[in-house]
MIDOSE-1310 file (N, C-alpha, C; in nm, 2 decimals, decimal comma, always signed):
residues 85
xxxx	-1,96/-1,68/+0,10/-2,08/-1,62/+0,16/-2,14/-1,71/+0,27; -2,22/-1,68/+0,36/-2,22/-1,73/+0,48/-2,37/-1,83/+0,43; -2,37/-1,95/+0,44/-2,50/-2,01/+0,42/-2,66/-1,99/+0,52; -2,59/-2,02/+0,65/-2,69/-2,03/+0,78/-2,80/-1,90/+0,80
xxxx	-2,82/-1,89/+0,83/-2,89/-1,72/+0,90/-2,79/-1,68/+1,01; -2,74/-1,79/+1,08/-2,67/-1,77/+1,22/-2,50/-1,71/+1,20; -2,46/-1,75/+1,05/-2,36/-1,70/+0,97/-2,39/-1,59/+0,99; -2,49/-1,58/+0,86/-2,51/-1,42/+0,81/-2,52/-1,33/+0,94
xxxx	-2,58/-1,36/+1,04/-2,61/-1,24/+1,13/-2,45/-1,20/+1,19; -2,37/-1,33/+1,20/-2,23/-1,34/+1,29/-2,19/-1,23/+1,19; -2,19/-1,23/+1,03/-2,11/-1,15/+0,95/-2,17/-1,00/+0,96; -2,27/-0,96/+0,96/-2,32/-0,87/+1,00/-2,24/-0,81/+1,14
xxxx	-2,24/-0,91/+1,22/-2,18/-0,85/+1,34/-2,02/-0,81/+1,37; -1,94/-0,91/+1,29/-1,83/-0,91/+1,26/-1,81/-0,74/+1,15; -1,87/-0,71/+1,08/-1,87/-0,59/+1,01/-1,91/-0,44/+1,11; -1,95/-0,47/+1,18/-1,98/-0,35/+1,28/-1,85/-0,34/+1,41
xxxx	-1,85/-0,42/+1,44/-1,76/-0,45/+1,57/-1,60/-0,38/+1,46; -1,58/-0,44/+1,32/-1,43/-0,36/+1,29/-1,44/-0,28/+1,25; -1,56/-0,25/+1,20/-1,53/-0,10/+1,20/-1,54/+0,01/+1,36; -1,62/-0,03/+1,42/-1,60/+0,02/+1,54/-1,41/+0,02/+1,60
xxxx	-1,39/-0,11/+1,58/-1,26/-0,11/+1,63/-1,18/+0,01/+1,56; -1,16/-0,05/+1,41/-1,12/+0,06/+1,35/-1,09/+0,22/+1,40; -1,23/+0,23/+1,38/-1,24/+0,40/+1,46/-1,16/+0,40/+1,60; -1,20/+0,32/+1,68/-1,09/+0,37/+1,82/-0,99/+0,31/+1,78
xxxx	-0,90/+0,29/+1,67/-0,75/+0,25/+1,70/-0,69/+0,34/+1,67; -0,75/+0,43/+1,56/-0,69/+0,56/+1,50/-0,75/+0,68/+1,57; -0,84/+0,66/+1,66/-0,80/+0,76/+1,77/-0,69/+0,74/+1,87; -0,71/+0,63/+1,92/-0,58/+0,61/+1,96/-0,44/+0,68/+1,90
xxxx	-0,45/+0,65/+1,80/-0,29/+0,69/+1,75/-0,30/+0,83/+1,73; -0,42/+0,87/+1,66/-0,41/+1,09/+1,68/-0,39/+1,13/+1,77; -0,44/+1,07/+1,92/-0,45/+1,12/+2,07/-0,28/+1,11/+2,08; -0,20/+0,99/+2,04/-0,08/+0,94/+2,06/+0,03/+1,04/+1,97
xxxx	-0,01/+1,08/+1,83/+0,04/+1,22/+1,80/+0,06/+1,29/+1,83; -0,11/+1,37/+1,88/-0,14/+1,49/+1,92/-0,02/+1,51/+2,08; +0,01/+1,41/+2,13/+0,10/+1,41/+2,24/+0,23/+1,42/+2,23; +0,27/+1,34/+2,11/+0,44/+1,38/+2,04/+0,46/+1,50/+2,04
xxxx	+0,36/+1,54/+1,96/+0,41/+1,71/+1,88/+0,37/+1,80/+2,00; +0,29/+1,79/+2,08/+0,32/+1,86/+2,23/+0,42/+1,86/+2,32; +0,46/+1,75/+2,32/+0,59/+1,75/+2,43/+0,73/+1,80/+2,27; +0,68/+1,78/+2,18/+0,82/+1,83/+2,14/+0,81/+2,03/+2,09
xxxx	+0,66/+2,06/+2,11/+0,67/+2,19/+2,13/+0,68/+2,28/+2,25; +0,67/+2,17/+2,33/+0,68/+2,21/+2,48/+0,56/+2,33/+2,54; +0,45/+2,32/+2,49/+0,34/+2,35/+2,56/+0,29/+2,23/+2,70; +0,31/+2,27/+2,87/+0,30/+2,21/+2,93/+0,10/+2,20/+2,92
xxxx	+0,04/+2,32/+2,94/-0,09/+2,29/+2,94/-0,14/+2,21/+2,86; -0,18/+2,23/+2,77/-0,23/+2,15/+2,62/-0,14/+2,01/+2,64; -0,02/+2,01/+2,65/+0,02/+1,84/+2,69/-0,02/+1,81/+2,81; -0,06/+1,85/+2,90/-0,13/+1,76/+2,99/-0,29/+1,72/+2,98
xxxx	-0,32/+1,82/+2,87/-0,45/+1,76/+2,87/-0,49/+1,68/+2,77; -0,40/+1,67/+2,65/-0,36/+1,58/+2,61/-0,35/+1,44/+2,64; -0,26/+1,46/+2,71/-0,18/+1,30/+2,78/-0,30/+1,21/+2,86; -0,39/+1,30/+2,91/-0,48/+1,29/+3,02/-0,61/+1,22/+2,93
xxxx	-0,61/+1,28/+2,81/-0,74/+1,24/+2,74/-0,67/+1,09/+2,65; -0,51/+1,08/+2,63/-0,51/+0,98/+2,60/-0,51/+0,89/+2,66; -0,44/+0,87/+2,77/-0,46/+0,79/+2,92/-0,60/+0,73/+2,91; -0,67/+0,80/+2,94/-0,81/+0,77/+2,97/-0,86/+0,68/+2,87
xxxx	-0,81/+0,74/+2,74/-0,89/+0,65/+2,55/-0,80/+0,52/+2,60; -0,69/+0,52/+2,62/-0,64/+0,38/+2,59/-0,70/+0,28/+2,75; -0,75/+0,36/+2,84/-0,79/+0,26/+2,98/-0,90/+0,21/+2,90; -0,96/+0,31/+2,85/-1,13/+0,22/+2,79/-1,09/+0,14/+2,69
xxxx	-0,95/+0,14/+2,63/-0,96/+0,06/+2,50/-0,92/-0,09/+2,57; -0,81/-0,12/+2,64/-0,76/-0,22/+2,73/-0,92/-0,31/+2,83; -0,97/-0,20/+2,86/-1,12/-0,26/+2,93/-1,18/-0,35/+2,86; -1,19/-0,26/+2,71/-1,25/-0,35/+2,60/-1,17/-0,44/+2,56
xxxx	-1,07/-0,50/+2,58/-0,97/-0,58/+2,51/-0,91/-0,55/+2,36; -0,94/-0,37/+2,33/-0,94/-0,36/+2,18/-0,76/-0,38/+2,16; -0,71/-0,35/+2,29/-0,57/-0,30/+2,30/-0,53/-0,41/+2,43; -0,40/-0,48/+2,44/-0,39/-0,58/+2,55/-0,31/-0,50/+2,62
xxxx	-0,36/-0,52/+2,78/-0,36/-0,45/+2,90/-0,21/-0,37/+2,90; -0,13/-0,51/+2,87/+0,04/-0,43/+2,87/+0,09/-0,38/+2,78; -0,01/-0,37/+2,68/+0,06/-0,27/+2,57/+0,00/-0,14/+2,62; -0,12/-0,12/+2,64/-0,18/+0,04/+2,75/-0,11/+0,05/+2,82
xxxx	-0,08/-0,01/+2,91/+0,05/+0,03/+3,04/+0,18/+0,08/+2,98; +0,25/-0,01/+2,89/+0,35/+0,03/+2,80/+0,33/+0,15/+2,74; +0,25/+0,20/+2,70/+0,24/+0,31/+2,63/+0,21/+0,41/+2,70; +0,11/+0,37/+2,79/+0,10/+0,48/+2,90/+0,24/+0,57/+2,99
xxxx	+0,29/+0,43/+2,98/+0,47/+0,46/+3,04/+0,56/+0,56/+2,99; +0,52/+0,54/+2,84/+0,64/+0,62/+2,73/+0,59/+0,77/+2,73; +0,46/+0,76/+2,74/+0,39/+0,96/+2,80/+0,42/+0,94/+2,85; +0,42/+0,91/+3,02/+0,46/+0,97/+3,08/+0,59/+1,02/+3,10
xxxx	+0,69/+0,94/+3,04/+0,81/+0,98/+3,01/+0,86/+1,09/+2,94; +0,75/+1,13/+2,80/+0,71/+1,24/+2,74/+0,68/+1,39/+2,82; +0,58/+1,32/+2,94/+0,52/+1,47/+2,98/+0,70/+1,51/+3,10; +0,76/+1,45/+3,16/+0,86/+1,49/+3,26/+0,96/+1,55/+3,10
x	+0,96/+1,53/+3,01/+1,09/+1,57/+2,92/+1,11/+1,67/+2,89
């Protein structure tokens, strides 16, 4: 347990920030689903707007450093490879 005040508040903050993380990683990965099972049902609309809203979740996630820049790009890559299939 944290002795300081300056601890305790870090831990406090440290407990908000993962869970925050938390939440946008697993959006991440439903947005990153929800785009599998579209390109393999072959709905072009709905997968682009898809692709489009995940694009966008992983730019904000790389901004924030939640995700490192060339894994966003890397993955960004593999949709787009999805949406031409």
């Amino acid at each position: 347990m944290a002795n300081t005040k300056s601890a305790q508040k870090n831990h406090r903050k440290t407990i908000g920030r993962t869970l925050r993380n938390r939440s946008q990683k697993t959006r991440l990965k439903t947005l990153a689903k929800k785009v599998k099972t579209l390109a393999d049902e072959g709905d072009k609309e709905a997968l682009k707007a898809a692709a489009t809203a995940y694009v966008s979740a992983m730019d904000k996630a790389a901004k924030s450093k939640l995700v490192h820049s060339n894994k966003a790009s890397r993955t960004k890559s593999a949709m787009a490879k999805h949406m031409v299939a």
